[in-house]
N, C-alpha and C positions, 0 to 999 in steps of 0.2 A: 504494500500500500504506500503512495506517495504522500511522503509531507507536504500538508497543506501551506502556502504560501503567509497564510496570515498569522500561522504560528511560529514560523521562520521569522518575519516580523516582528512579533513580540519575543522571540528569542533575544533581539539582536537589540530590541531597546533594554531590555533585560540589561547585558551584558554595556551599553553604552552608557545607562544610566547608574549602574551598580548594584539593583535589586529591583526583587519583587514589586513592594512597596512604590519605590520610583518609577520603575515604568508603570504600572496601574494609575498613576496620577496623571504623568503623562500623556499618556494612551486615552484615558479617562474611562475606564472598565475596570473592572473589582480586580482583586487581587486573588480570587480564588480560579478566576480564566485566566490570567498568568501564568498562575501554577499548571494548570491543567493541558496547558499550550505547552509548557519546556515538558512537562513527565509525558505527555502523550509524545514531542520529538524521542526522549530517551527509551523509550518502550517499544518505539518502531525501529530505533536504529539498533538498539542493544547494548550503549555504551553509557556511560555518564558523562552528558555535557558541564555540567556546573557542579563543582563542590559549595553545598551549603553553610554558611558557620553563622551567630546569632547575631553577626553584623554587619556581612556583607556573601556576596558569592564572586568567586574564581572559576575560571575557567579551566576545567583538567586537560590536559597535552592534545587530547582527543580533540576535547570541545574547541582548544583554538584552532585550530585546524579547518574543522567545521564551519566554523562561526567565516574564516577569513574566504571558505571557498562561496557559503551562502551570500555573503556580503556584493561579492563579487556580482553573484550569478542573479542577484534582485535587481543588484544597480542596472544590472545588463536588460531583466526584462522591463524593469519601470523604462527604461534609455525607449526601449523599444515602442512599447504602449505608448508613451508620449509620443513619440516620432510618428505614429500609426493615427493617432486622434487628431493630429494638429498637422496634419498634411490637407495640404490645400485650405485651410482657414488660419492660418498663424496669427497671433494673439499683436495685438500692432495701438501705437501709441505712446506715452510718457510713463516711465516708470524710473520712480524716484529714491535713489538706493543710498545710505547714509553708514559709514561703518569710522571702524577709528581710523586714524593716516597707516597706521603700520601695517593693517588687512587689508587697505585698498593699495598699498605702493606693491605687498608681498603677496597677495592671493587675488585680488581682483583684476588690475591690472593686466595682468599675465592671459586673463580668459578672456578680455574683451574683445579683441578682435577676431577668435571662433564664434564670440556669442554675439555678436553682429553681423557676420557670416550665415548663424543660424536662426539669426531673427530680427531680419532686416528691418521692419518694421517695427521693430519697439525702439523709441528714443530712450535710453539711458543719459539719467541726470543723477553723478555720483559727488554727494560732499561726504569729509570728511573731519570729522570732529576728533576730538581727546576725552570726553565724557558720554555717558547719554544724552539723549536726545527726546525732546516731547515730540511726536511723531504727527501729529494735527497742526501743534503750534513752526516747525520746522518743516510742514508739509512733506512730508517722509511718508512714501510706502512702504519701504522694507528698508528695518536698520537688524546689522551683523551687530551683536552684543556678546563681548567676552567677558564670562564668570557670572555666577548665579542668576536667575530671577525674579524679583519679586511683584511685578506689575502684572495683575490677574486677567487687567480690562484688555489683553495683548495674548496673539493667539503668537506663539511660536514652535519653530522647528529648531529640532536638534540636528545642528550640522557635523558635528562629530566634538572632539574634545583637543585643545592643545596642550602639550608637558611647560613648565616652567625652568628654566636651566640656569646655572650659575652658570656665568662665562666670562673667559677672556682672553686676549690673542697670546699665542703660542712667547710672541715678544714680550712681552709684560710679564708673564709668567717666569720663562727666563730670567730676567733683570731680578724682580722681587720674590720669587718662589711660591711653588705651587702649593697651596693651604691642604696642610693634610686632617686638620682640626676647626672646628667651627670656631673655636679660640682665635685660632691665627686666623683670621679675617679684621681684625683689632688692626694687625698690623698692615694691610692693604688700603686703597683708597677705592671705595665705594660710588658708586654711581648709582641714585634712585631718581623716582620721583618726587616731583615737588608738592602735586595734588593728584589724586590723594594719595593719604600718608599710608590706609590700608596696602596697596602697592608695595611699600618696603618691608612689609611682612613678610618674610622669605621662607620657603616651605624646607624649614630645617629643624631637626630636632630637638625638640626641649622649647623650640619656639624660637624665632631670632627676627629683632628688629634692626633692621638695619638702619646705622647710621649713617648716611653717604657725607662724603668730602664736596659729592657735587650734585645739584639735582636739577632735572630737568621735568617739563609740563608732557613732553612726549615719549612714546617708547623710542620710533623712530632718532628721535636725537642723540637718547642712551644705547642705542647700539652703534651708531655714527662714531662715539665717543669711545665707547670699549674697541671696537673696529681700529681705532685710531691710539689705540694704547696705554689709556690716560686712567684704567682700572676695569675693577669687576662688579656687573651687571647683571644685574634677576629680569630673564624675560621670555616670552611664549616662543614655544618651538613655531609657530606658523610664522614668524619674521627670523628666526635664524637658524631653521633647519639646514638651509644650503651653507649659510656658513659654518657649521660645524660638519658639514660632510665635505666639503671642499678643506676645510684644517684652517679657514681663518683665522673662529675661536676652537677654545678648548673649551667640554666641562670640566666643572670643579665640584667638587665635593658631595659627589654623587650617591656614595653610600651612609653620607648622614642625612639626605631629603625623607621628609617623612613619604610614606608608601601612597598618600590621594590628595594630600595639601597642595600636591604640586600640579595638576589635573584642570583646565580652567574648559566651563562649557564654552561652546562656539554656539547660538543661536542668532535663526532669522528671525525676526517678530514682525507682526504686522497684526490692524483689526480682523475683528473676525469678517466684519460685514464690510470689506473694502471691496468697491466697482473695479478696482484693478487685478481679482484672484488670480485672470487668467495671468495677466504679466506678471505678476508674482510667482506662480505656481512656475512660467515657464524658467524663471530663473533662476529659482533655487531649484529645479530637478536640473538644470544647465549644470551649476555650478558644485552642488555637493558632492559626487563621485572625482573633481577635477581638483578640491583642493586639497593643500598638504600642510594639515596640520599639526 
């Protein structure tokens, strides 16, 4: 018997959101069709996708496996379905898309001229902020928001998650040395932000507030700055995964980051009853399988 599609789905926000509990709120359906969605995948397949414990669930070697082949193979049919509904009427007009500088320079950017390719007709109107955004008052259709949410009257999608890294270029490290202790960070110059102060809260054990030598209003300029050698920076893998796969920066202090401090959500939000769903709808299925968070 084949696994049904929609419990593949609830597998996956399962596993994207950390538990039971949070995708059911998510999803907006009880927590006991949750359940019943991952034990009926484990029953058909025969293996244990998720080890249970009373605070969270894990994936067993099997389950990520699974999880990373299903992921694939959903993006591929939603890719499809979309392609299939929206041939010959493509969704066409202004759509007005708001995220912070460092998502639009490192993840938007990069897709605009496929997603104009594939939808010539919708005008994209993209600003860029360092805060949230009141999405009426800023005339915003769809704002990218990193890390928690608490605005109810706002219908959002989970676009996936980005890690938080301590980092700094291979040269800086050299000169000053590489912190093999939360201690020795005392002895480095620090780079945070200026607003807000939350931000310097570094996802380190025992809890660590950083005190920066220098602070800046944006991510963007605090990577500019680490980039440029002048110290060590806390910031989302979606603006300097490439630089740490190219050897720019280096991480630091990797085995003292607590195990989900460091985890920031990636959502698109918008109203629930906005005229604009189709353009919305076509640009987050555009965009979520394409970024790298």
């Amino acid at each position: 018997m084949l696994t049904r599609s929609d419990d593949l789905e609830i597998l996956l926000t399962v596993v994207d959101s950390g538990g039971f509990s949070a995708a059911a709120e998510h999803l907006d359906i009880q927590v006991a069709r949750v359940s019943r969605s991952v034990a009926r995948i484990e029953q058909q397949l025969g293996v244990t996708i998720l080890n249970r414990t009373t605070r969270r669930v894990e994936l067993t070697d099997e389950g990520r496996q699974f999880v990373d082949a299903i992921r694939k193979g959903l993006q591929c049919l939603n890719q499809a379905e979309h392609d299939l509904i929206c041939r010959g009427d493509l969704p066409k007009g202004r759509l007005r898309v708001n995220a912070a500088s460092p998502f639009v320079f490192h993840q938007l950017v990069p897709l605009i001229h496929e997603f104009k390719q594939t939808y010539p007709d919708i005008e994209l109107e993209i600003t860029s902020n360092e805060g949230f955004v009141d999405l009426l008052e800023k005339h915003t259709d769809v704002a990218i928001r990193i890390g928690e949410l608490a605005d109810s009257t706002l219908h959002a999608r989970l676009l996936g998650h980005s890690m938080l890294y301590l980092v700094a270029t291979p040269e800086y490290l050299q000169k000053r040395g590489m912190p093999q202790q939360i201690g020795e960070l005392a002895n480095h110059d620090l780079i945070g932000f200026s607003e807000p102060k939350v931000l310097n809260h570094w996802p380190l054990k025992g809890g660590f507030n950083a005190e920066p030598t220098m602070t800046c209003s944006s991510g963007e300029t605090i990577r500019q700055l680490v980039l440029a050698g002048h110290g060590i920076g806390c910031l989302s893998g979606f603006m300097i995964n490439k630089d740490i796969a190219d050897g720019r920066l280096v991480t630091i202090l990797e085995a003292e980051k607590l195990a989900n401090a460091g985890c920031r959500q990636v959502n698109a939000v918008y109203y629930k009853s906005s005229s604009v769903a189709r353009r919305i709808s076509a640009f987050i299925d555009f965009i979520q399988p394409k970024l790298t968070l």
